[in-house]
C-alpha positions in Angstrom: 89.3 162.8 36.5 93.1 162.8 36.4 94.8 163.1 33.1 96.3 159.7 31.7 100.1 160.4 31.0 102.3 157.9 28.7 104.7 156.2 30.8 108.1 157.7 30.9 109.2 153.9 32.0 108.2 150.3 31.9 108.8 147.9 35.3 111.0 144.9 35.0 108.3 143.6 37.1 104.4 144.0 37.6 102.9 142.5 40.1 100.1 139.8 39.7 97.3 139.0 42.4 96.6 134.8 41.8 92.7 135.0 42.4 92.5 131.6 43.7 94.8 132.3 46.9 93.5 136.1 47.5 90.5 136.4 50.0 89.9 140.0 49.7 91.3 141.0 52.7 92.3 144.4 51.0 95.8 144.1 53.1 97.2 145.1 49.9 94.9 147.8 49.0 96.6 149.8 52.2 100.0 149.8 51.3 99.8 150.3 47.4 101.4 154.0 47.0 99.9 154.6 43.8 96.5 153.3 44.6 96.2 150.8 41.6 94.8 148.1 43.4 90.9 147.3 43.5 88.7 144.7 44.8 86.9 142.9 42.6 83.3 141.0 44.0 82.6 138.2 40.9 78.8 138.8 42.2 78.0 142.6 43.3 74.8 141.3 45.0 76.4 138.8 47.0 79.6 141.2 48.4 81.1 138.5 50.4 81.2 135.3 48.3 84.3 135.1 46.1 85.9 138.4 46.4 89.4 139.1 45.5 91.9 141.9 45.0 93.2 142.8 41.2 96.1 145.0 40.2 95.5 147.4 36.9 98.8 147.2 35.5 98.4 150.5 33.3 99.1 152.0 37.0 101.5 149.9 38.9 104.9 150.8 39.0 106.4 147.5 40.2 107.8 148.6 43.4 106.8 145.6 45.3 105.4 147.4 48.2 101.9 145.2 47.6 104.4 142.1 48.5 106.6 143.1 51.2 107.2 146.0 53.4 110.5 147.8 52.3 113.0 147.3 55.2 116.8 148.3 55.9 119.2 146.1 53.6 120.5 145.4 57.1 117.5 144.3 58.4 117.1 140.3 57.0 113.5 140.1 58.2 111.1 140.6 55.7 107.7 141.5 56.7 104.8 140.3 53.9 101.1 142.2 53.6 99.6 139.6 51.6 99.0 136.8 54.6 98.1 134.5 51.7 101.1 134.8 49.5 98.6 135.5 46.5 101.1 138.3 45.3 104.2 137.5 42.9 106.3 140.1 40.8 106.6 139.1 37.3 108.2 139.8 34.7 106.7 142.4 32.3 107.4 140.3 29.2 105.3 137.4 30.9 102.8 139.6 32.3 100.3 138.7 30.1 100.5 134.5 30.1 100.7 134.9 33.9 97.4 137.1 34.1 95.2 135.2 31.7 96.0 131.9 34.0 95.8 133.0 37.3 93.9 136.5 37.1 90.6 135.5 38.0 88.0 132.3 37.7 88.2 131.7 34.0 84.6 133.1 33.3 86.0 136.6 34.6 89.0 136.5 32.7 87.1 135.6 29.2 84.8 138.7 30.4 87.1 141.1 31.0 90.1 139.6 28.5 90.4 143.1 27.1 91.2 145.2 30.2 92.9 142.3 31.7 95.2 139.9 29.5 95.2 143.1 26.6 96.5 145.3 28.8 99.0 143.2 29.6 100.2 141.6 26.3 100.6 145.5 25.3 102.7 146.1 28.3 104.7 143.1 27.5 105.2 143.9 23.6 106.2 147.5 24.8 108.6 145.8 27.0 110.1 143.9 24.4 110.4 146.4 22.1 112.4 148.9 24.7 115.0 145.8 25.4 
């Protein structure tokens, strides 16, 4: 098991999978560099209905490759990975509000608020406090 390390610095952004528009298509899963994207099945005996994809923010590093592919600043075509659009940056200070509404079917998110919108709100107050 690899040792857990303090962050040496926060993101401006995190990025936020909205439940509702992710399918599950794990698109995102195969570009994230630091591997901190899982999929998440709201019934494990029933692996294909209502899947979707769920960033653990402890890990990401806000670099936006779960979004878009990073291209040339000359290049003005941006290619996406999420072909659902079910991926926004947000800012770490909102992380929290933004996760507890659009994280997962309500049930989930009351079910896992700890790991979810507490990981977040702790991000976001550490956030604050390094402004």
């Amino acid at each position: 098991m690899a040792k857990k390390k303090p962050r040496k610095k926060l993101p401006k952004e995190l990025a936020v999978i909205n439940a509702d528009n992710c399918t599950g298509c794990e698109a995102c899963l195969e570009v994230c560099p630091v591997d901190c994207i899982t999929k998440i099945h709201q019934y494990p005996d029933k692996p294909n209905l209502q899947s979707w994809c769920q960033i653990d923010l402890e890990r990401c590093v806000g670099c936006e490759v779960c979004v878009h592919i990073p291209r040339k600043k000359t290049d003005p075509y941006d290619l996406k990975v999420c072909p659902w659009d079910a991926i926004e940056m947000v800012p770490t200070e909102q992380v929290a509000q933004v996760v507890a509404q659009i994280g997962g079917p309500p049930e989930y998110v009351e079910k896992h608020w700890d790991e979810l919108v507490g990981v977040a709100q702790h991000l976001a107050e550490l956030k604050a406090a390094s402004s």
